[in-house]
N, C-alpha and C positions, 0 to 999 in steps of 0.2 A: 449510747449517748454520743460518742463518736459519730458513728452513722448519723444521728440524725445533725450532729453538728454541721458535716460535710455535707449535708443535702441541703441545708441553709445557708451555708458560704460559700457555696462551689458557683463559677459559673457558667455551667452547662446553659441550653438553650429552654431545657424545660425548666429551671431554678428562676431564672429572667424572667421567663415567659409570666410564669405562675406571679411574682413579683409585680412585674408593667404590668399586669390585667388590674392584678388587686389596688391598684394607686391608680389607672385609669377610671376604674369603676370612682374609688374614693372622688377624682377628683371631677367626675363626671356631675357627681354628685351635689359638690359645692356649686358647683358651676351651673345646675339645674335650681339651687334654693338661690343660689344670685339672680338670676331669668325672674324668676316666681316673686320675688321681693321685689324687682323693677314691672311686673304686669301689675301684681295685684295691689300693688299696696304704695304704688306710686313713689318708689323710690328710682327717684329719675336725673340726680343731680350728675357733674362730672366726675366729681370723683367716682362716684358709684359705676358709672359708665366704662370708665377705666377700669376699676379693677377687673369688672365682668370677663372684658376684653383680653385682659392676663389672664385670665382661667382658662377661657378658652383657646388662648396658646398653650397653656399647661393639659389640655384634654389633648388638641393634637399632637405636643411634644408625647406623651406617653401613645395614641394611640400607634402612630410612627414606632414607636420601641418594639409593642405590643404585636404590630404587625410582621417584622422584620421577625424577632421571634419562632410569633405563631410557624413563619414560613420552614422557618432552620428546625423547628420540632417536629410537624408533622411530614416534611422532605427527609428528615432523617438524615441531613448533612450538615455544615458548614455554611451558609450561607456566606459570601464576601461582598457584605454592604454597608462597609465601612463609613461611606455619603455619609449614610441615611443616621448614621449616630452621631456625625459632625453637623448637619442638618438641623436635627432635633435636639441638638445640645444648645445649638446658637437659639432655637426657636424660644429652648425652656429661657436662656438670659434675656432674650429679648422681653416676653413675656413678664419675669422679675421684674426687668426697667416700666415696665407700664403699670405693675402695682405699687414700685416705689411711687411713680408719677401720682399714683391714684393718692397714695399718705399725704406727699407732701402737698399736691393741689385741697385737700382737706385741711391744713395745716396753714393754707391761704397763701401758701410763696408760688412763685416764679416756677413752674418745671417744665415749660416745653421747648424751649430752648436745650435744653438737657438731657431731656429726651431724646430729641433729635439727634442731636451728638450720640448718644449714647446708643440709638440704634444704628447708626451708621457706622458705628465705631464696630459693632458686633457682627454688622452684615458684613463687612470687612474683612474680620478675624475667621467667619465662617469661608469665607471665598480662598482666603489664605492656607485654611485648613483644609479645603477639598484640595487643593491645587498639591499642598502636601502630601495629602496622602494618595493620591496618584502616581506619586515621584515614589514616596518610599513605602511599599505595600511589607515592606518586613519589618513592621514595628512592633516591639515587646508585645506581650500579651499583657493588658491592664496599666500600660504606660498610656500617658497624652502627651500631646503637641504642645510646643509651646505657647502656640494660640487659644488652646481651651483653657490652659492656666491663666494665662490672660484675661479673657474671658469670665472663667471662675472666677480670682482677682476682681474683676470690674464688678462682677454680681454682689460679692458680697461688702464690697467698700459705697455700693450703692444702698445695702439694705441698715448700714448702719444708719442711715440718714432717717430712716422713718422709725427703725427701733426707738433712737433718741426723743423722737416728735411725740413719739408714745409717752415714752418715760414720763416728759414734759406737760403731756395732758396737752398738747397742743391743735389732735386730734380730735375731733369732735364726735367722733362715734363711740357708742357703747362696747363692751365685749372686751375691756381693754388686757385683762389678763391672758383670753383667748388670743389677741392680737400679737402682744409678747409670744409667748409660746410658736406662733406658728412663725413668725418672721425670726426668731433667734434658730428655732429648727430648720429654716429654711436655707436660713445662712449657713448653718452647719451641715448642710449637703453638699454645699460647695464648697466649703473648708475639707468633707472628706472624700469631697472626690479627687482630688489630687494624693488622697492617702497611697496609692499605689506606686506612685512616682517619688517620693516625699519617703515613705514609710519601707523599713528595712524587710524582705522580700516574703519571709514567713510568717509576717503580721499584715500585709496590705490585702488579703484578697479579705478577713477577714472587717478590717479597718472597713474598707471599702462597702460590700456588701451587704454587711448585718448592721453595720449602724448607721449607714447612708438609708437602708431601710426604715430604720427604725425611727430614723428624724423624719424620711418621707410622710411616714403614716400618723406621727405626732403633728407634723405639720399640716397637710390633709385634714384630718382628725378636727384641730384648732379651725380650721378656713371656715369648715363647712358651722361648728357648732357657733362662731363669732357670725357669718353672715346672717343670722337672726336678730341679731345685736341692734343692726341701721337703727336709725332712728324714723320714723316712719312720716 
């Protein structure tokens, strides 16, 4: 039981790997019955438009992972491509901000004004973060910058906005319990990705890993079974 505990919270290159494939595929996924709902059945509005557009930041933030990975598993080293996880960190919030955009435009308010802010506020934080970590290449193993906290910070003070819209029935799409679920577990990856920094040293890889996962695939899971939902 150990064993297998430690093969699940450990993170080696092949625990990652196996992990960003299986949420890549997941979220490939959603993001293919999104495509399939805007050809066949003429779901073509904006908000619709937008979320799409977040998925598919969310395919390339995981395939980036997936890739980086693959490369450290089957080279049989270390890879030091630290970028490409500040890259694809910024890419996943960016992405959040344009399915927030997508609720609250459903929701009938104002959101591109805020958007804008908000991705430029992230392209920002990422440019801050490369620059960082160029400087200091010996940082803790499973610590972040103060700019992905930030970052994180920004995602999830953004996803409360549409959770609420929900609650509210403000939103006009069907699926609404599927909608809840995936947007509170979404928020809660970015509440636990800071678990390592935050969280006392012998509880964070697990904090971290297993249950960042585990909101991953609830959330995934939720995307794909609500974008059925649209109304047609």
């Amino acid at each position: 039981m150990q064993s297998l505990l430690w093969h699940v919270t450990n993170r080696t290159a092949e625990t990652l790997l196996i992990f960003n494939l299986f949420h890549l595929l997941l979220a490939g996924l959603a993001f293919m019955v999104l495509v399939h709902q805007r050809i066949n059945r003429g779901v073509r509005g904006r908000p619709e438009r937008l979320i799409t557009i977040g998925f598919a930041t969310l395919v390339l933030h995981f395939a980036l992972l997936t890739l980086r990975f693959a490369v450290a598993f089957f080279l049989h080293q270390q890879v030091q491509l630290a970028g490409v996880e500040r890259f694809s960190h910024g890419l996943l919030v960016a992405g959040v901000l344009v399915m927030v955009a997508a609720y609250l435009d459903a929701a009938k308010r104002k959101v591109f004004p805020g958007l804008i802010a908000g991705l430029l506020a992230v392209f920002g934080l990422v440019l801050i973060d490369l620059v960082a970590a160029g400087v200091a290449n010996g940082a803790a193993e499973g610590t972040h910058s103060w700019a992905t906290l930030v970052s994180d910070g920004l995602a999830v003070a953004a996803l409360l906005l549409p959770i609420r819209a929900v609650l509210r029935g403000d939103v006009g799409w069907r699926g609404r319990v599927f909608r809840l679920v995936a947007l509170i577990s979404l928020a809660m990856v970015f509440v636990l990705h800071a678990a390592p920094t935050l969280a006392p040293a012998n509880n964070s890889v697990f904090l971290w890993t297993s249950a960042r996962n585990i909101c991953w695939t609830g959330c995934l899971c939720a995307s794909t079974l609500r974008s059925s939902s649209w109304p047609a």
